[in-house]
N, CA, C and O atoms as a GROMACS GRO file, in nm:
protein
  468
    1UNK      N    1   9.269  13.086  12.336
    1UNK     CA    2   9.364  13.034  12.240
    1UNK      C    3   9.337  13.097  12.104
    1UNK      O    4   9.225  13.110  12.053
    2UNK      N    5   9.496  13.150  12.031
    2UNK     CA    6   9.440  13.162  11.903
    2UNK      C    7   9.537  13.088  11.789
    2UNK      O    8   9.659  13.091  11.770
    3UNK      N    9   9.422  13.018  11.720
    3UNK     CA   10   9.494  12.967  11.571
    3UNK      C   11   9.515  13.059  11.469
    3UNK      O   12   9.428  13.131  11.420
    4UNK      N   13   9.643  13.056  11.436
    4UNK     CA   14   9.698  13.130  11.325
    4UNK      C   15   9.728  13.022  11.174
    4UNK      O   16   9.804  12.926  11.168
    5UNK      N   17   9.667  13.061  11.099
    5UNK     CA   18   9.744  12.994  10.976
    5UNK      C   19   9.725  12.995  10.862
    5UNK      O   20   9.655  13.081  10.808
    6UNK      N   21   9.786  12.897  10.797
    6UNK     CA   22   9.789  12.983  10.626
    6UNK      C   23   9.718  12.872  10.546
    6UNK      O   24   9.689  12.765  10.599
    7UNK      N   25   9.692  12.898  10.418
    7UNK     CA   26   9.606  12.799  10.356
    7UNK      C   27   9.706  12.743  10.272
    7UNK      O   28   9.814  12.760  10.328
    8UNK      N   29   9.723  12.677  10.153
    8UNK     CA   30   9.794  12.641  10.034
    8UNK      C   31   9.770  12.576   9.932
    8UNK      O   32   9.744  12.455   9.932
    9UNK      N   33   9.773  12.607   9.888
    9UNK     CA   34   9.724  12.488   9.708
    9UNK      C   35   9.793  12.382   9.659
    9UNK      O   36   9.913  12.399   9.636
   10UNK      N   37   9.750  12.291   9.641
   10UNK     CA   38   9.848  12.210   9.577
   10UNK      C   39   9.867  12.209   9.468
   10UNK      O   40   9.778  12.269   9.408
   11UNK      N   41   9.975  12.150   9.378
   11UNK     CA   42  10.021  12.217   9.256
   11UNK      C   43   9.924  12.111   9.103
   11UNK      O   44   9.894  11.996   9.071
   12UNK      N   45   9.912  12.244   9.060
   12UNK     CA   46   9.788  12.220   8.923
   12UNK      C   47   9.645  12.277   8.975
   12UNK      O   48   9.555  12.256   8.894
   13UNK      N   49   9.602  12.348   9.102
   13UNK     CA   50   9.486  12.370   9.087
   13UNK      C   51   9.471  12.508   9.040
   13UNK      O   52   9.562  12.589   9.028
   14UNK      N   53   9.320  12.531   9.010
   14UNK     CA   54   9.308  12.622   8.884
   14UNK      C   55   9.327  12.765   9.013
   14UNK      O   56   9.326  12.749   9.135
   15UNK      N   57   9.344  12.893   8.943
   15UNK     CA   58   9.304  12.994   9.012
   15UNK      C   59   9.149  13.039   9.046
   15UNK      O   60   9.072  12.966   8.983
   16UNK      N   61   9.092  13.117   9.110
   16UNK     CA   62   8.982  13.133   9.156
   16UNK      C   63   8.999  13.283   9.266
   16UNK      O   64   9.075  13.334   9.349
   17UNK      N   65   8.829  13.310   9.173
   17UNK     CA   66   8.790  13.489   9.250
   17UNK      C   67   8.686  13.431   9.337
   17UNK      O   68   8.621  13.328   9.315
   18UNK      N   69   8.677  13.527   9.462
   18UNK     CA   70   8.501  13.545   9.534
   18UNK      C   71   8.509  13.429   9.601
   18UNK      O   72   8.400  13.382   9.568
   19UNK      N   73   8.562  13.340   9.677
   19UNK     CA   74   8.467  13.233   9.715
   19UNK      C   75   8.484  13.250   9.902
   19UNK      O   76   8.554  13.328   9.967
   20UNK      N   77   8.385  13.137   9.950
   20UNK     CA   78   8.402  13.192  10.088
   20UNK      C   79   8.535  13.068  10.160
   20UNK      O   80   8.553  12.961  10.102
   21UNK      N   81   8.580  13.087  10.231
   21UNK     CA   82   8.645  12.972  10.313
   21UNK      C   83   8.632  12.954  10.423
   21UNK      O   84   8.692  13.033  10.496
   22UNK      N   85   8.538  12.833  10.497
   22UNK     CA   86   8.494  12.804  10.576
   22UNK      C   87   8.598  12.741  10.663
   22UNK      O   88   8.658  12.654  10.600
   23UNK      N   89   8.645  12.757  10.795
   23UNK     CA   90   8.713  12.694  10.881
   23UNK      C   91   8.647  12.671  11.018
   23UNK      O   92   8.558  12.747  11.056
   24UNK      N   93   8.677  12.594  11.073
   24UNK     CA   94   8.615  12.477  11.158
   24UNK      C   95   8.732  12.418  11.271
   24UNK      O   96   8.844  12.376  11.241
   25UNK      N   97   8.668  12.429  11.426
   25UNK     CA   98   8.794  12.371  11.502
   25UNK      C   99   8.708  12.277  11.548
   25UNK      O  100   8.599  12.331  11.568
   26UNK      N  101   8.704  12.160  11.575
   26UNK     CA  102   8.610  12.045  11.582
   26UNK      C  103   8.688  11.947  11.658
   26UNK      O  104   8.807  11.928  11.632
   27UNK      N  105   8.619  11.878  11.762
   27UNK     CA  106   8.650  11.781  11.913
   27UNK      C  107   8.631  11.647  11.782
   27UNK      O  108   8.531  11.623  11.715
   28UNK      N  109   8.737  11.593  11.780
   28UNK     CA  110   8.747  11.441  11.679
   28UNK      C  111   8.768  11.338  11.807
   28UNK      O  112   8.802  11.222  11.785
   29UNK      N  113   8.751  11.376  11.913
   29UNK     CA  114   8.789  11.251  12.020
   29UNK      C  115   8.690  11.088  12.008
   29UNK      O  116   8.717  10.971  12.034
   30UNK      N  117   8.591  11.146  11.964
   30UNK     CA  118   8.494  11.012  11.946
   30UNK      C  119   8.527  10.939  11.849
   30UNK      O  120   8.496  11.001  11.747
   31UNK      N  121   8.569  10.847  11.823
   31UNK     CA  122   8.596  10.742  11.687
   31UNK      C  123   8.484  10.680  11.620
   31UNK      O  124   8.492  10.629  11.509
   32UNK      N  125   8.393  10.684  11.682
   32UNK     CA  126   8.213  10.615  11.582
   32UNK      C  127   8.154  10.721  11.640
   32UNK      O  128   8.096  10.706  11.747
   33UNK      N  129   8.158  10.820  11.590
   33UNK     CA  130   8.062  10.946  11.633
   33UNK      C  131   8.086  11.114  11.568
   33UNK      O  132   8.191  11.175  11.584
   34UNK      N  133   7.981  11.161  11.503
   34UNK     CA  134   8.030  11.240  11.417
   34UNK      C  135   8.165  11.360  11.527
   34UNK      O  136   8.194  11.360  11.647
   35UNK      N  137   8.205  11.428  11.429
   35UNK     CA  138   8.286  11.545  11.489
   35UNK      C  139   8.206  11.669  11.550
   35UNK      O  140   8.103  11.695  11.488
   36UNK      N  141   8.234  11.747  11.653
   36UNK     CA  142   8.123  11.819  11.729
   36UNK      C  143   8.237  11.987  11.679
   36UNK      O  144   8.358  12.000  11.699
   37UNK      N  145   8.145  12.088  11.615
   37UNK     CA  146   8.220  12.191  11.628
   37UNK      C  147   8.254  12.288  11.764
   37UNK      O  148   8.172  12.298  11.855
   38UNK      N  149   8.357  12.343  11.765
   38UNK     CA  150   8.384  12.413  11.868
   38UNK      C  151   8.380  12.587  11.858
   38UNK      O  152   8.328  12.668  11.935
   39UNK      N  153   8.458  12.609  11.729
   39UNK     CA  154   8.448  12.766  11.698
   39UNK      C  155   8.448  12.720  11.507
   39UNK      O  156   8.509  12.625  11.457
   40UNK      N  157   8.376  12.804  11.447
   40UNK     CA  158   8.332  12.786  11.290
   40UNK      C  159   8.364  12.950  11.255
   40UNK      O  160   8.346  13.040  11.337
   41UNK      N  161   8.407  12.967  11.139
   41UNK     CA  162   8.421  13.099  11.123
   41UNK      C  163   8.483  13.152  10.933
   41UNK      O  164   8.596  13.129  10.890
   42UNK      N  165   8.407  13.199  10.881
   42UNK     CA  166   8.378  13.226  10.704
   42UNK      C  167   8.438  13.360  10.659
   42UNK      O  168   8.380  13.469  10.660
   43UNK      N  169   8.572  13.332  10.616
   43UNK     CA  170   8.622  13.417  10.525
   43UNK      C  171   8.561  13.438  10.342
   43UNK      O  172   8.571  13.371  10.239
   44UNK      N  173   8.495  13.572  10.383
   44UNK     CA  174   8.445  13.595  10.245
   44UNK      C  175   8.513  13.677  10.157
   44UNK      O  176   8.603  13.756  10.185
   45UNK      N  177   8.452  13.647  10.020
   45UNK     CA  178   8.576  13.724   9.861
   45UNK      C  179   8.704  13.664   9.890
   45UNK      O  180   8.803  13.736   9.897
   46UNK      N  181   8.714  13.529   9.908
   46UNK     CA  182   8.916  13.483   9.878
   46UNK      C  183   8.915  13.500   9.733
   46UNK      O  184   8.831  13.502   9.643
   47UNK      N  185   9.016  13.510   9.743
   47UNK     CA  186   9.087  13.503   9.582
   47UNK      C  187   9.186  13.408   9.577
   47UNK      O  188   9.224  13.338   9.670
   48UNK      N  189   9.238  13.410   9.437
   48UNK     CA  190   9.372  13.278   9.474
   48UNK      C  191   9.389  13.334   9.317
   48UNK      O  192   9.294  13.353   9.242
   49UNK      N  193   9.555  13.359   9.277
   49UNK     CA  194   9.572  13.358   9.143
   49UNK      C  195   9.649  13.233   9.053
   49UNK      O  196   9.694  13.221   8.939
   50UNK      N  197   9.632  13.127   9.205
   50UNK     CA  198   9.706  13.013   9.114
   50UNK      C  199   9.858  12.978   9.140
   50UNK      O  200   9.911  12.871   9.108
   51UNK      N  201   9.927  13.096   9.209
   51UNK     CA  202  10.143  13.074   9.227
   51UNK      C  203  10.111  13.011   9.353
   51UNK      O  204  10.045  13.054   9.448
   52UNK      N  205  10.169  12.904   9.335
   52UNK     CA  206  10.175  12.836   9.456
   52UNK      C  207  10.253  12.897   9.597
   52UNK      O  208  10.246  12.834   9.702
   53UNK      N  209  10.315  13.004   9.589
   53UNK     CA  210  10.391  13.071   9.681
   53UNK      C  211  10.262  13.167   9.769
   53UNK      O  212  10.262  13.200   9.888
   54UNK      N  213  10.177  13.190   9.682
   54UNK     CA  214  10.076  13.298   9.737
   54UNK      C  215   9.995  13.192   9.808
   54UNK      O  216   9.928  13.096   9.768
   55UNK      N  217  10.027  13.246   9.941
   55UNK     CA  218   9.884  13.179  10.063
   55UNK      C  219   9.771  13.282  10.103
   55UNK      O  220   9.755  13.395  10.058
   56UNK      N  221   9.694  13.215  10.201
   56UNK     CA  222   9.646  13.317  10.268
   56UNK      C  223   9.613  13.243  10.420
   56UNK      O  224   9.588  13.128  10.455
   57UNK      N  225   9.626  13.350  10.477
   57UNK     CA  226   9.647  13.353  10.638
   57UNK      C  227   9.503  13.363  10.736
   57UNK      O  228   9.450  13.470  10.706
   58UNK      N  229   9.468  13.332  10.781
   58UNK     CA  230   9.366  13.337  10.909
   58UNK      C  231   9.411  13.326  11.021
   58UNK      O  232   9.525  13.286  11.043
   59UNK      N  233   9.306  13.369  11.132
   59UNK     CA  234   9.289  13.334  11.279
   59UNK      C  235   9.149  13.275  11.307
   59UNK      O  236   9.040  13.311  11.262
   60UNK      N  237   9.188  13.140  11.423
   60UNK     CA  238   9.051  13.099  11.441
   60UNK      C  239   9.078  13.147  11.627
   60UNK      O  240   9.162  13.108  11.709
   61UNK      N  241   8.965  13.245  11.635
   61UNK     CA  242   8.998  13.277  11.788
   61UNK      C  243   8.898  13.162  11.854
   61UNK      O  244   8.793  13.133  11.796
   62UNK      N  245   8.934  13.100  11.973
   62UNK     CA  246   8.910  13.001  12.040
   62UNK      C  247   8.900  13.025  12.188
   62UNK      O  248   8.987  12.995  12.270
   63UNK      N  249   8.729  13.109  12.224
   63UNK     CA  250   8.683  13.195  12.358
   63UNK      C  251   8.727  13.095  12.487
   63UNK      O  252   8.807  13.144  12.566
   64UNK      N  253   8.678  12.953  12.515
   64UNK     CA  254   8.662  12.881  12.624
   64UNK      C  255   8.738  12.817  12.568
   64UNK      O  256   8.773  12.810  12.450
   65UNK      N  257   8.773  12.753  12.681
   65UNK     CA  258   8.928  12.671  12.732
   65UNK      C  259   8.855  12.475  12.667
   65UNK      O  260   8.742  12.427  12.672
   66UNK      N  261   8.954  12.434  12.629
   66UNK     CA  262   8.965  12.306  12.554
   66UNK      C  263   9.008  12.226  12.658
   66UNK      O  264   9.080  12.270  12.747
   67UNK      N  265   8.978  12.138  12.654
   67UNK     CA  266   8.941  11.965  12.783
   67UNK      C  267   9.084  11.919  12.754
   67UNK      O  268   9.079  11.887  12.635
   68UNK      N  269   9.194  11.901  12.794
   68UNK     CA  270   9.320  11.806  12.775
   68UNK      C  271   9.304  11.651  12.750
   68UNK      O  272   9.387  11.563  12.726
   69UNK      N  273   9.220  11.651  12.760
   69UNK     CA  274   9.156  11.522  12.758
   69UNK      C  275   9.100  11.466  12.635
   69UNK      O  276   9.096  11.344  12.620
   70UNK      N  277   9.054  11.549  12.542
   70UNK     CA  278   9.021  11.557  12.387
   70UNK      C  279   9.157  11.586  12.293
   70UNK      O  280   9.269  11.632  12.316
   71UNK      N  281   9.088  11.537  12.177
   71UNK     CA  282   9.165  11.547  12.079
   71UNK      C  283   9.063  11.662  11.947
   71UNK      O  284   8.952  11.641  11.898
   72UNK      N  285   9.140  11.758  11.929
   72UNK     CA  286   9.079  11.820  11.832
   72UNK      C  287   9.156  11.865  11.724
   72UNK      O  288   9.278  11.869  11.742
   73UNK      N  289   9.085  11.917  11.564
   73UNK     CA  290   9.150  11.908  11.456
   73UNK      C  291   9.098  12.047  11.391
   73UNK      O  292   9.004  12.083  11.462
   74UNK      N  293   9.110  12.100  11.331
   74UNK     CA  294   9.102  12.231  11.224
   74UNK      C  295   9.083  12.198  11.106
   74UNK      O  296   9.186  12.187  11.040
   75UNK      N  297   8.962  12.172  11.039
   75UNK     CA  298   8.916  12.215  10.890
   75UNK      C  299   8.902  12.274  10.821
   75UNK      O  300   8.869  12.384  10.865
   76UNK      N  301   8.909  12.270  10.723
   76UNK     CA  302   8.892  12.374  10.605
   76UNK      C  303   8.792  12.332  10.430
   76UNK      O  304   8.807  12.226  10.370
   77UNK      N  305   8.706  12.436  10.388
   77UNK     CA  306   8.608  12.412  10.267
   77UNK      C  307   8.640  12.534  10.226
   77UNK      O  308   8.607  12.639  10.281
   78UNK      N  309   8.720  12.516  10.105
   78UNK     CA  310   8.711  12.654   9.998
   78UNK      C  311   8.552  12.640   9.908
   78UNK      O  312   8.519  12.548   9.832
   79UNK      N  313   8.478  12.754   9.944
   79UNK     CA  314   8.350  12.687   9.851
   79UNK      C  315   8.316  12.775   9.772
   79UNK      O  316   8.234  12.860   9.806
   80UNK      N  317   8.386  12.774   9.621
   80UNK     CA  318   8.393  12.811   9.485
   80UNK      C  319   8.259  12.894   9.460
   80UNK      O  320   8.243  13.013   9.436
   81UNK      N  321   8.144  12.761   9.477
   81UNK     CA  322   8.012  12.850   9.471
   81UNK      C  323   7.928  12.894   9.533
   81UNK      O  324   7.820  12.935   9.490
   82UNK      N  325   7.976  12.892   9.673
   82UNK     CA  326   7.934  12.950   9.768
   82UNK      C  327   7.795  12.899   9.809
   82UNK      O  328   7.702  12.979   9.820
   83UNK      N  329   7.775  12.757   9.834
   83UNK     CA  330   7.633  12.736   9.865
   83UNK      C  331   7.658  12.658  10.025
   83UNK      O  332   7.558  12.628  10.091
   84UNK      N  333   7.800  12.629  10.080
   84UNK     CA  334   7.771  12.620  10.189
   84UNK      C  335   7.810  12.483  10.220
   84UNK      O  336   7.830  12.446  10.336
   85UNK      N  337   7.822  12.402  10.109
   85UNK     CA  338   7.773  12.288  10.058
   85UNK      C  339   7.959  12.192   9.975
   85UNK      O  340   8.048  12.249   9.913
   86UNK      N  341   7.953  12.067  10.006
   86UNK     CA  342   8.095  12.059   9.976
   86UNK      C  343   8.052  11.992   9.829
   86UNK      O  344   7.967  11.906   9.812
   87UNK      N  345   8.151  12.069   9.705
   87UNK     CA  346   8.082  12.036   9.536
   87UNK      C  347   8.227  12.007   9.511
   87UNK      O  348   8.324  12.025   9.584
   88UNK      N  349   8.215  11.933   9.326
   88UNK     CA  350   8.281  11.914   9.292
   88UNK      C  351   8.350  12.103   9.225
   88UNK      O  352   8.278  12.199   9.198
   89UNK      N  353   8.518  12.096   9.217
   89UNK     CA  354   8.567  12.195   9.212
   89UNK      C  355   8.542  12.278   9.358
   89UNK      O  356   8.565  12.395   9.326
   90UNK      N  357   8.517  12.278   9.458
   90UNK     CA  358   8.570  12.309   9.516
   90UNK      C  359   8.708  12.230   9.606
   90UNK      O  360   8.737  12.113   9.582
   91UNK      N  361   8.774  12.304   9.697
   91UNK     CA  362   8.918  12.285   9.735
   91UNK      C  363   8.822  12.257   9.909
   91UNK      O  364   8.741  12.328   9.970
   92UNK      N  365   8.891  12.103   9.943
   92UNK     CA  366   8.863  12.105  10.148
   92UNK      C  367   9.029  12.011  10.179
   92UNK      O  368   9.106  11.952  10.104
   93UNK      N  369   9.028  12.031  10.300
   93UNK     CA  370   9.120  11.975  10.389
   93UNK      C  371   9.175  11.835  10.371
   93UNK      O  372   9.114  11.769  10.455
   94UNK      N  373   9.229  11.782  10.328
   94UNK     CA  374   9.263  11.660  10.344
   94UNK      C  375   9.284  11.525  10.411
   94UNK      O  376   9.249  11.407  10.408
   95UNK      N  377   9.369  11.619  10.478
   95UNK     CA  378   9.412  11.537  10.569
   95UNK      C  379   9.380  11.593  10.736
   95UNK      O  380   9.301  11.686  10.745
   96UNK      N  381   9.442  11.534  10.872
   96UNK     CA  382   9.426  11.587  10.953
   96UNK      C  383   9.519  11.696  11.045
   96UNK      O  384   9.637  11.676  11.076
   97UNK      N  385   9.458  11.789  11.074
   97UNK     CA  386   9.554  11.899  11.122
   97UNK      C  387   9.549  11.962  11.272
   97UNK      O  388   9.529  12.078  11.308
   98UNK      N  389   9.573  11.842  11.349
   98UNK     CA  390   9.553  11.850  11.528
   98UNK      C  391   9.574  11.932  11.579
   98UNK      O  392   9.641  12.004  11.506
   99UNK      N  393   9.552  11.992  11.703
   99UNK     CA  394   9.565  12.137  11.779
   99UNK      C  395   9.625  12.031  11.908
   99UNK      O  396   9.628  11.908  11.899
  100UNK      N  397   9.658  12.093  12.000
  100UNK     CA  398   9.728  12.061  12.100
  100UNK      C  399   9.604  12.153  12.142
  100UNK      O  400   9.540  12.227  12.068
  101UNK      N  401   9.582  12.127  12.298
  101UNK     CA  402   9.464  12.218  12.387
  101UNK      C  403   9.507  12.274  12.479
  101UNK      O  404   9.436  12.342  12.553
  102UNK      N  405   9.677  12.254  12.499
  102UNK     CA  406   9.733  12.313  12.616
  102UNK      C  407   9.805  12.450  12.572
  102UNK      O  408   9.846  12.539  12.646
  103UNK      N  409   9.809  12.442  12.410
  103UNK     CA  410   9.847  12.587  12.405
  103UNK      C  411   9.791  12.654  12.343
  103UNK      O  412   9.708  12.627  12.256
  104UNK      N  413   9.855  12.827  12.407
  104UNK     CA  414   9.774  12.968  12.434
  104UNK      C  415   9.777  12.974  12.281
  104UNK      O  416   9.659  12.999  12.260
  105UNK      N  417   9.833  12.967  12.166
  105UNK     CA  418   9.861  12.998  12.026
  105UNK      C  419   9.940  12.911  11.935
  105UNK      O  420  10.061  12.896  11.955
  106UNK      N  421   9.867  12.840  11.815
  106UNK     CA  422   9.867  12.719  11.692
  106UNK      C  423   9.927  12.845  11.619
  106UNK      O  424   9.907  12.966  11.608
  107UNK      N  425  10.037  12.714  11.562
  107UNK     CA  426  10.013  12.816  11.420
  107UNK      C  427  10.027  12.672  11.337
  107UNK      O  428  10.109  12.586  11.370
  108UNK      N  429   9.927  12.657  11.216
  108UNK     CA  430   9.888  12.554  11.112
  108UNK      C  431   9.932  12.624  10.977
  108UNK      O  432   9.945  12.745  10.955
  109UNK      N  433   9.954  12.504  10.880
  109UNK     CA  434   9.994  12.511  10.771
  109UNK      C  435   9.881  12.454  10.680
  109UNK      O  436   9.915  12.340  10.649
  110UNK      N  437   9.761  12.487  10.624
  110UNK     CA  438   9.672  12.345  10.587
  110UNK      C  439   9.687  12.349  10.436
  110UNK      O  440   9.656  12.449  10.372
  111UNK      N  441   9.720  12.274  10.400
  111UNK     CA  442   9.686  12.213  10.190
  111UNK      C  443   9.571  12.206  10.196
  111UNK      O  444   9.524  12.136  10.286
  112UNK      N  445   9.474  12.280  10.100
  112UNK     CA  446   9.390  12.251  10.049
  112UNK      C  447   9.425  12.150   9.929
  112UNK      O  448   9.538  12.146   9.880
  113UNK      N  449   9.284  12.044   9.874
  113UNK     CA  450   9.318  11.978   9.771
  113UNK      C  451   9.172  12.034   9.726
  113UNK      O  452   9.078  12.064   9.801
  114UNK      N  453   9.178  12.042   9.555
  114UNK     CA  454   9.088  12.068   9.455
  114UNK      C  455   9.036  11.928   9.404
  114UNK      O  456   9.098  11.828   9.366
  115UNK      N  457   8.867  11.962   9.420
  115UNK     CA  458   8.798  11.848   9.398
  115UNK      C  459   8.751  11.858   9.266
  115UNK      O  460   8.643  11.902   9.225
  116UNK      N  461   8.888  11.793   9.178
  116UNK     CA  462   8.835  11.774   9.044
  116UNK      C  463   8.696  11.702   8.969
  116UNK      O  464   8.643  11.601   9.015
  117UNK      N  465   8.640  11.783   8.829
  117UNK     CA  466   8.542  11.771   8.824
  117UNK      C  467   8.557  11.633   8.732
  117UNK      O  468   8.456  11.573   8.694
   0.00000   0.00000   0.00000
């Protein structure tokens, strides 16, 4: 399976050079139990100049086949200063952004939100 998709800003966050963006496809089926990753994968030097029209696009390739039986979701950490680590001013996922497991190719839309300081 491959996820295709684009990132987006929501409107008022600042522009930003260099940072990495961490994405994450993660089994959320457990409800009292942390989230288990499945494929993790770090886009380095994003940029962003701030127009809300300008996205940017990824693929999360996804080797072994997903359980129909689970429920899984796609994350995202823009991390400004690159420590790996979720800080204030940086931009993560919001909300939740489900994958279906029966199909060969996602394509996602995700908002980032900026974690004002």
């Amino acid at each position: 399976m491959n996820i295709h998709g684009k990132i987006t800003f929501e409107k008022g966050a600042p522009s930003f050079r260099n940072a990495d963006l961490h994405l994450c496809l993660e089994d959320v089926s457990e409800a009292d139990a942390a989230s288990s990753p499945i494929v993790q994968t770090t886009l380095h030097g994003v940029s962003w100049s701030g127009k809300l029209a300008e996205t940017r696009e990824f693929v999360l390739k996804v080797a072994q086949v997903l359980a129909p039986n689970r429920q899984y979701q796609v994350r995202a950490h823009l991390d400004l200063q690159r420590t790996g680590q979720v800080a204030v001013r940086d931009f993560v996922s919001a909300k939740s952004y489900p994958i279906d497991p029966s199909a060969r190719v996602q394509r996602l839309s995700l908002q980032l939100r900026w974690l004002k300081p």
